[in-house]
Each structure stands twice: as structure tokens, then as C-alpha cells.
C-alpha positions, 0 to 999 in steps of 0.5 A: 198806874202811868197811861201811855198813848201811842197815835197814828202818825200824821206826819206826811209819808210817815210809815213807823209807829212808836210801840209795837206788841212786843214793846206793848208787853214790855210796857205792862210789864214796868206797870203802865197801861197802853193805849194805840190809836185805832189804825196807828199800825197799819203802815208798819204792818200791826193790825189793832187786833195784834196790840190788842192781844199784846194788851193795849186799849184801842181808842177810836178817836185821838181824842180818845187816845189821849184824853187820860194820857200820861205819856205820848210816845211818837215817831215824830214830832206831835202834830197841832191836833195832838199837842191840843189834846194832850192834857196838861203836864202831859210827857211826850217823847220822840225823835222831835228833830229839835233843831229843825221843828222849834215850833213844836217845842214852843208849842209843847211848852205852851201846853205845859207839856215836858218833851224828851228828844231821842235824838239827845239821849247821850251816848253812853253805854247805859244808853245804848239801847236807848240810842233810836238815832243808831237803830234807825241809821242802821236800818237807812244804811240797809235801804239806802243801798237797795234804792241804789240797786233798784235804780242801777240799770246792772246787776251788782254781782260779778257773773259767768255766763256762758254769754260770757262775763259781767263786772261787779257794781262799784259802789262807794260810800261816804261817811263811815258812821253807822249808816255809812258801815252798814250801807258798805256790809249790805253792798257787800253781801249783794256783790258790789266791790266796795270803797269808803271814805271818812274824815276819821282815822278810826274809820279806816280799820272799820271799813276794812273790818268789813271787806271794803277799801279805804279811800283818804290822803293818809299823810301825817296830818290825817293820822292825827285829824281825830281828838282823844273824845274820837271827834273829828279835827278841822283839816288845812286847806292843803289837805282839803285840797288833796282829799278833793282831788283823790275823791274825784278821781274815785268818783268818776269810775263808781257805779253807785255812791251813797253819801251819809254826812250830817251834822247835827243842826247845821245844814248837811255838808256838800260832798260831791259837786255837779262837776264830780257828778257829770264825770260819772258814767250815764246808768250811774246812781247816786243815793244822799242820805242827808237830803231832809237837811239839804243834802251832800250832792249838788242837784239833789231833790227831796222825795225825786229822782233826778237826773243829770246827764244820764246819772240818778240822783236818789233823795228819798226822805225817810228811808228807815220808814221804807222799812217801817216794820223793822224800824218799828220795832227797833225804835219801840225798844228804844223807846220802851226802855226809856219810859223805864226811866219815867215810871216807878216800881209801881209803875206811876209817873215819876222820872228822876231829873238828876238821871244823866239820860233824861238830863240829855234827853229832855228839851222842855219843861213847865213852859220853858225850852230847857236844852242848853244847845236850844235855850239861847235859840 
């Protein structure tokens, strides 16, 4: 019988915890045992006594927590303490941020660990209820347009008072991926007229499924800027030029513009300028998603508002981990069917490397680095 450790995460404004008691079921149910560090819940509004009754062991120590561990499920990448106590052989699995924090791989494949990143797991549709990057996307696009409306000093919706007529907010968003779509479906239900805009043609259909406008260049070259994997083509530098202007234009009558672009590890592109932010109206809010990874915006301040003449630029890490109790829950479904992939039917340790997921997912391996996007590294 495989033992599964969940720790409390030690990562600095870390709210998310990896498994939660519904997940804790699932996990018996492959045949493992849980074990949860005591208090790992807490952020995320789990109390011990809830593991407990779902099954787990609560250990009071990490030590404790993972002196017999088999399989370490986290949030985020394992701490030194933690990597420490894993015993050798021991598999980890998390949305390890690979690109952005090698030295913990290196430190896992000194301790003889095998580490799986969420964030690789291919995006097939036998994977879909693996894909965490997905679920807690969702969850950032959703919070993302509620930092907006608490810092927008107006309501969003249109009213008709008495007093008389309040406009709706504009709100517009960058990027139409998952995030970008759900920030666009959460603005709408709070009344916001809402505008979009992303390098892909397939986007547009998206946007407007949702009740949003879809703001491009659309000229022959932009309905041909997408390969036939769905990926975006590199555009000239005549349409460039004429996507930077529209998207000025736009910007400077917005509200509210929440911007969602990431390229997996590179930094994040720059979106919007100091130039198109100071053409906003003073009260405006603009929220950068991509902020942990250098952010879209121009100005823009990890974990501060800042403030460029009378417009707030919002650069909140985490923002699935300020709803940590939904995200916990998404994530340790995505994570839960993943160790399905690590256990037998008798529910001992025994993942099948020919598996395609696992192949993607897995970044180290018996003292070595393994993911060709990171070996050469």
C-alpha cells in the first residue's frame, strides 16, 4: 500500500493545500493511505478533523508527515526542509514551476527523488482532468475581475435611479485563453460592457459566444495567423504596427483592463505601455495577471497597487490562492487522478513510464534532470 503525504505549504502567501477530503476518499479508494500535515488546510478552510473523518492520518511533525511517504503531493514546489525529509526514491508532484525554480529539481535529484510538474502534463483529452493549469486559470480569471471591481471606485452595472443614470463599467481583456474567457463570462455577469482581444482567429467566436465584442485588425493576414495545431503564427510588422494602434485607441476609453498573456518559460510579453496607461481616465484599474513572470503592463508591481497618474495598477501574485478553497478542490482532483497513474490495482507504487502523461509530466528522475525542454538547461 502506497503512503501519500500532504505538508502544509511553506511557500510565502500560499493559501491552496494539495488534497482536500473529498480527494482524500478518492485516494483510499486507488488503495493508498493519507497522511496531511497538521494544520495543512487551514488557509483553504479544512480543518484536521475534516481530513480525519474523510480518512487521512494527521502527523504532527513534517518529519512525521513524511518519514514513510511514498508520494508527496503539493502545491508548489517542495521547500528545503521538505526535500530533506523525503526519503530516498520518494515521488513528488506539484506545479513545481520548472522553468522558474531549477533549483529545486536539482535539489530533488540529489535526494533521489522522481518529481512530476502539473504544469507539463499534456493536453490531451485523456488528461483533461489532470490539466491543474486549466482549473486554477479558471479560478484566476474569476478573481481577477473581482480585484478590478473592489478597486474600481464605480459600480459596473448600468442603473436607473431616480437620481438618474449610471453607465456600465468597460471592461476589456487581454488574451482569450481560459483565464482571459473567464474574466470576459465573470465581467459580464457583473454588468460590465465587455471587449477582448487575442493574437488567434479562433478566439473571436469564443469571445463573441460569451456576449463580448472582439477587438483585432482582422485583414487577410490575421485570418491566416493560426497553424493547423491551433498555435499562433508570428505576425509582420505592418500588422503589428496596426493592432497597436486600434488597441490604443481602445484602451484609453476602458474602465477596467485585465491583461492574461504568458508564455511558458519566457518572460511575459509587455501588452500595454506607460504611454496607453496614462491615456486612461484617473479611477481606471488595470489588473496583470502575468505579473509573477514580469507582467504585461509597464509599471506594474509584484503583490502592489500602483498608481500612475490617478490609474491602479493591480499585481497580485496568486490570485487562485484568494480563493483558495475552490482551487483546493479543483487542484486535488487534478491531482488525485494523476496518482492514479502511479499506483497499481493493489494500490502500491508502480507508474508506467511508457504512459504518455507521465512521459510529459515527469521532470526528474534517479539524480537526473529528464524533461527535454529542461536537460539541456
Amino acid at each position: 500500500m502506497a503512503i501519500i503525504a500532504v505538508t502544509r505549504e511553506r511557500r510565502a502567501g500560499e493559501s491552496r493545500v494539495a488534497t482536500t477530503p473529498d480527494a482524500v476518499k478518492k485516494l483510499i479508494g486507488l488503495g493508498a493511505s493519507v497522511t496531511v500535515e497538521a494544520g495543512a488546510g487551514l488557509a483553504a478552510s479544512v480543518l484536521d478533523d475534516d481530513y480525519r473523518a474523510a480518512g487521512a492520518s494527521i502527523a504532527d511533525t513534517l518529519a512525521d508527515t513524511l518519514a514513510a511517504a511514498d508520494i508527496l503531493l503539493k502545491v508548489r514546489a517542495p521547500s528545503d526542509e521538505e526535500i530533506a525529509a523525503l526519503k530516498p526514491g520518494a515521488i513528488v508532484v506539484g506545479l513545481l514551476n520548472p522553468h522558474l525554480e531549477r533549483e529545486s529539481l536539482d535539489a530533488l535529484a540529489v535526494r533521489g527523488a522522481t518529481a512530476f510538474a502539473m504544469e507539463f502534463v499534456p493536453r490531451t483529452s485523456r488528461a483533461q482532468v489532470m490539466d491543474a493549469l486549466s482549473s486554477q486559470a479558471n479560478l484566476a480569471g474569476y478573481r481577477a475581475v473581482i480585484e478590478a471591481a473592489a478597486a474600481f471606485n464605480r459600480a459596473m452595472p448600468m442603473m436607473m435611479t431616480a437620481a438618474g443614470a449610471i453607465a456600465p463599467a468597460k471592461v476589456f481583456v487581454m488574451g482569450a485563453g481560459v483565464a482571459g474567457l473567464q474574466a470576459i463570462a465573470t465581467a459580464r455577469r457583473l454588468g460590465g460592457v465587455v471587449t477582448a482581444t487575442d493574437v488567434r482567429p479562433a478566439a473571436k467566436e469564443q469571445v463573441e459566444s460569451l456576449g463580448a465584442k472582439f477587438v483585432a485588425v482582422e485583414d487577410e493576414e490575421f485570418k491566416a495567423a493560426e497553424t493547423a495545431a491551433g498555435y499562433a503564427k508570428p505576425m509582420s510588422a505592418e500588422y503589428q504596427a496596426k493592432q497597436a494602434a486600434l488597441v490604443s485607441e481602445h484602451i484609453k476609453k476602458q474602465d477596467i483592463v485585465i491583461t492574461t498573456a504568458l508564455i511558458p518559460g519566457r518572460p511575459a510579453p509587455r501588452l500595454v505601455s506607460e504611454t496607453q496607461v496614462k491615456s486612461m481616465k484617473a479611477g481606471s484599474v488595470i489588473v496583470d495577471m502575468a505579473v509573477e513572470q514580469g507582467g504585461n503592463v509597464v509599471g506594474v508591481r509584484l503583490d502592489e497597487v500602483a498608481i500612475v497618474d490617478g490609474v491602479k495598477i493591480i499585481g497580485f501574485a496568486n490570485l487562485p490562492g484568494r480563493v483558495a478553497a475552490d482551487a483546493s478542490s479543483l487542484y486535488a482532483r487534478n491531482l488525485a487522478a494523476f496518482v492514479g497513474l502511479l499506483l497499481d490495482k493493489s494500490g502500491a507504487v508502480a507508474p508506467d513510464m511508457q504512459d504518455d502523461i507521465l512521459q510529459g509530466a515527469q521532470v526528474v528522475h534517479r539524480g537526473a534532470i529528464t524533461h527535454p525542454a529542461l536537460a539541456a538547461v
